[in-house]
C-alpha positions as CSV (number, residue, x, y, z in Angstrom):
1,X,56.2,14.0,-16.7
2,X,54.5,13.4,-19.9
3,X,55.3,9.9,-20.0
4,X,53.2,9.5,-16.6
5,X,50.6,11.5,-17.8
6,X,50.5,8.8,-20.8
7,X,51.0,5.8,-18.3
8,X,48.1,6.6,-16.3
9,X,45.4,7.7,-19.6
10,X,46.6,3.9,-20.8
11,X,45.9,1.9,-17.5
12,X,42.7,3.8,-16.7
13,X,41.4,3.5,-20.3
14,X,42.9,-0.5,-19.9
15,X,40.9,-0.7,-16.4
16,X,37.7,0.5,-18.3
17,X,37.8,-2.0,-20.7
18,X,38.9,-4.7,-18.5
19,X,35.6,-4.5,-16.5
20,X,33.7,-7.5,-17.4
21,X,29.8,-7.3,-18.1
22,X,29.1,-9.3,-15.8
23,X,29.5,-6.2,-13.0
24,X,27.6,-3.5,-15.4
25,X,24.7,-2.0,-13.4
26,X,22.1,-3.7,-15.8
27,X,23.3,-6.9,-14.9
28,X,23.9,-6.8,-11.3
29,X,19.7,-5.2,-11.4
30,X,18.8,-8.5,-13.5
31,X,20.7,-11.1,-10.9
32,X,18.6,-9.1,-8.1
33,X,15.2,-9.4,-9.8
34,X,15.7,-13.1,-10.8
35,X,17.0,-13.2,-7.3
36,X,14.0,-11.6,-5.7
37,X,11.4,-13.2,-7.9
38,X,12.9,-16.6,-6.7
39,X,12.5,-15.8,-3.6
40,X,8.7,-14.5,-3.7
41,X,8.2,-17.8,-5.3
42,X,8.8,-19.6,-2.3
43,X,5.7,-20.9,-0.6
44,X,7.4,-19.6,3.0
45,X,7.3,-16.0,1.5
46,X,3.9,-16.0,0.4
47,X,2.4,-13.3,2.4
48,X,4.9,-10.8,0.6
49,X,3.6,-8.5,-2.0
50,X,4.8,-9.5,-5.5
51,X,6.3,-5.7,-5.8
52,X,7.3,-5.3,-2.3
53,X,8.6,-1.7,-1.0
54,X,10.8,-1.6,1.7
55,X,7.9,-0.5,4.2
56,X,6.4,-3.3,3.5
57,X,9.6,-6.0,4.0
58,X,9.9,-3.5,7.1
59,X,6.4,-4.2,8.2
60,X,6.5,-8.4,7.7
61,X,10.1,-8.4,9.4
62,X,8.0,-6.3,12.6
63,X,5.4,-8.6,12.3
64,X,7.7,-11.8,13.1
65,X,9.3,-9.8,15.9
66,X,5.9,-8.9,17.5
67,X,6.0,-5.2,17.1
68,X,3.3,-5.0,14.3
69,X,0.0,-7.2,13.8
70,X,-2.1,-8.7,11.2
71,X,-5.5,-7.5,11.1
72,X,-8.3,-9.7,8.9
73,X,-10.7,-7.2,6.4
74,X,-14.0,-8.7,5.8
75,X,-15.0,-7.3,2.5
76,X,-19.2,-6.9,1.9
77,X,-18.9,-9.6,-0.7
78,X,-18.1,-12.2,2.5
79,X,-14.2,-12.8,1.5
80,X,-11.5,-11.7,4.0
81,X,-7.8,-10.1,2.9
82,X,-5.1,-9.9,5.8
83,X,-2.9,-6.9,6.2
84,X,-0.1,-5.9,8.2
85,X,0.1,-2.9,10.3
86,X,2.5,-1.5,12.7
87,X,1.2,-1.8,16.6
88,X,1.1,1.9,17.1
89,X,-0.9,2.1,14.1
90,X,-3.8,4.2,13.5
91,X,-6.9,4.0,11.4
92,X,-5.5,5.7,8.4
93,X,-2.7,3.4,8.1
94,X,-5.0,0.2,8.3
95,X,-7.1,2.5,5.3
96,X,-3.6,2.6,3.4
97,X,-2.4,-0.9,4.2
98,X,-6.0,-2.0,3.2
99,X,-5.8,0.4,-0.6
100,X,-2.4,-1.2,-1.4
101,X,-3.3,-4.6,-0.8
102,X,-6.7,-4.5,-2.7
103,X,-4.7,-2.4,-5.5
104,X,-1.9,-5.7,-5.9
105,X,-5.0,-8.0,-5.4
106,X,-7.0,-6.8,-8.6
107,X,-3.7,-6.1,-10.5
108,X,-2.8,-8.7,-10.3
109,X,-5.7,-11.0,-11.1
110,X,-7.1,-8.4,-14.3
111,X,-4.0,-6.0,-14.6
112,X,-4.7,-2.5,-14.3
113,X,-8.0,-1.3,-12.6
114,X,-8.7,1.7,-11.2
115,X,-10.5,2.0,-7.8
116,X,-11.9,5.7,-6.6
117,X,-10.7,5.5,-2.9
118,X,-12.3,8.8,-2.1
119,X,-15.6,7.0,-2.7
120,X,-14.9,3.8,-1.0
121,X,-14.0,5.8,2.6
122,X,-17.3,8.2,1.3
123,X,-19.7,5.4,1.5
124,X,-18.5,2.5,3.5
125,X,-16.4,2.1,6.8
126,X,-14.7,-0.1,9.1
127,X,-16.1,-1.9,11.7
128,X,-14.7,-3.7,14.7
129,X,-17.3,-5.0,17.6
130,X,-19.9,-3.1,16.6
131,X,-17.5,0.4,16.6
132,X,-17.1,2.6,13.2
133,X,-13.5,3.1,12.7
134,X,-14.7,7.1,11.9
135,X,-11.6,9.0,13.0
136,X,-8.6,8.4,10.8
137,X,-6.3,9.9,13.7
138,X,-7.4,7.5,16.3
139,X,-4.9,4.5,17.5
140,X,-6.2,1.4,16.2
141,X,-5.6,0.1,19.9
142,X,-8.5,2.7,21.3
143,X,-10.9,0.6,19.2
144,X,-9.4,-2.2,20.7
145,X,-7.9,-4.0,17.3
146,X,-5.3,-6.2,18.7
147,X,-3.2,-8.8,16.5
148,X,-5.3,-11.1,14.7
149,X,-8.6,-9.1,15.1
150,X,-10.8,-9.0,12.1
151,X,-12.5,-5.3,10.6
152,X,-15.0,-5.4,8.0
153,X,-16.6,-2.9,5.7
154,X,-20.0,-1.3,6.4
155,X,-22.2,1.3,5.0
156,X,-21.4,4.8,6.4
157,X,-24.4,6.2,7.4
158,X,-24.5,9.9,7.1
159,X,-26.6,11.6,10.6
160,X,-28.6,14.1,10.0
161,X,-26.2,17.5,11.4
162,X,-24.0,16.3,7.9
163,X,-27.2,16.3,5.6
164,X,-27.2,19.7,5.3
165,X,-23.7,20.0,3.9
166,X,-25.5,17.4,0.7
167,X,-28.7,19.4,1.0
168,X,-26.9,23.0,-0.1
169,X,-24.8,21.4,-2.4
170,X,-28.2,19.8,-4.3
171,X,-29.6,23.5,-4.2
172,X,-26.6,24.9,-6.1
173,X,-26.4,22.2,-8.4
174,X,-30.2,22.0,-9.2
175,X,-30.2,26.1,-8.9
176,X,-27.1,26.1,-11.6
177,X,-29.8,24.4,-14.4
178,X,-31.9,26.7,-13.6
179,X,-29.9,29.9,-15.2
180,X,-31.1,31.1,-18.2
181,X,-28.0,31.5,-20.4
């Protein structure tokens, strides 16, 4: 009994050593990104983010098969990005597809920069024939963006019922420096 207690301690210590390098976890993860950046270097694969998560592989796969569309942003500085959105998307999802894109776009070309969201959906919106894109909830199909429709960014004009939300918070700033200490 001992002597198959020894036995198997030698062949699994002998199996251990006999696994080559070339199937240790840190190699098979470096033959997947040389892999992978081989393949983003083709100019067929072009539309695919240089980091791509696996929503957006998902999404481009969709695309091809017709159950997703590409939607063309107008920026205010007259260029144009395309994105990828599922069909039964809906406005916030074109606002994420939109942040990540513009995020890998200026990471890329001048590494990390950040962007304040919050202030972008503040003061600007979309616009598609002449129709703010206001409700984040909203299908992007009851604004009537089909596949290849083109959005662009406006300024959001605040009416007059939402002033007085800004008009209290002015007084309690401006009342705030006021306070004698």
């Amino acid at each position: 009994m001992e002597e198959t207690k020894a036995d198997t301690a030698s062949t699994s210590g002998s199996a251990v050593n006999a696994t080559p390098e070339y199937n240790s976890i840190s190699a098979r993860k470096a033959r997947l990104q040389s892999t992978l950046a081989a393949l983003l270097n083709d100019p067929v694969l072009e539309d695919v983010p240089k980091k791509p998560t696996l929503s957006d592989v998902d999404t481009l796969i969709n695309l091809e098969l017709g159950s997703a569309k590409r939607i063309s942003v107008r920026k205010l500085d007259g260029t144009s990005i395309d994105v990828a959105v599922m069909n039964s998307a809906t406005v916030k999802d074109l606002k994420l597809a939109i942040k990540k894109k513009v995020n890998d776009l200026e990471e890329s070309r001048m590494g990390h920069r950040h962007i304040s969201w919050k202030h972008v959906w503040a003061n600007f919106c979309l616009l598609h024939h002449n129709e703010k894109l206001l409700n984040d909830d909203s299908a992007l199909e009851d604004y009537g963006v089909r596949n290849n429709s083109q959005v662009q960014f406006v300024p959001y004009v605040v009416s007059r019922a939402s002033r007085k939300h800004t008009r209290s918070r002015k007084h309690r700033f401006f009342h705030g420096l006021t306070r004698k200490s």
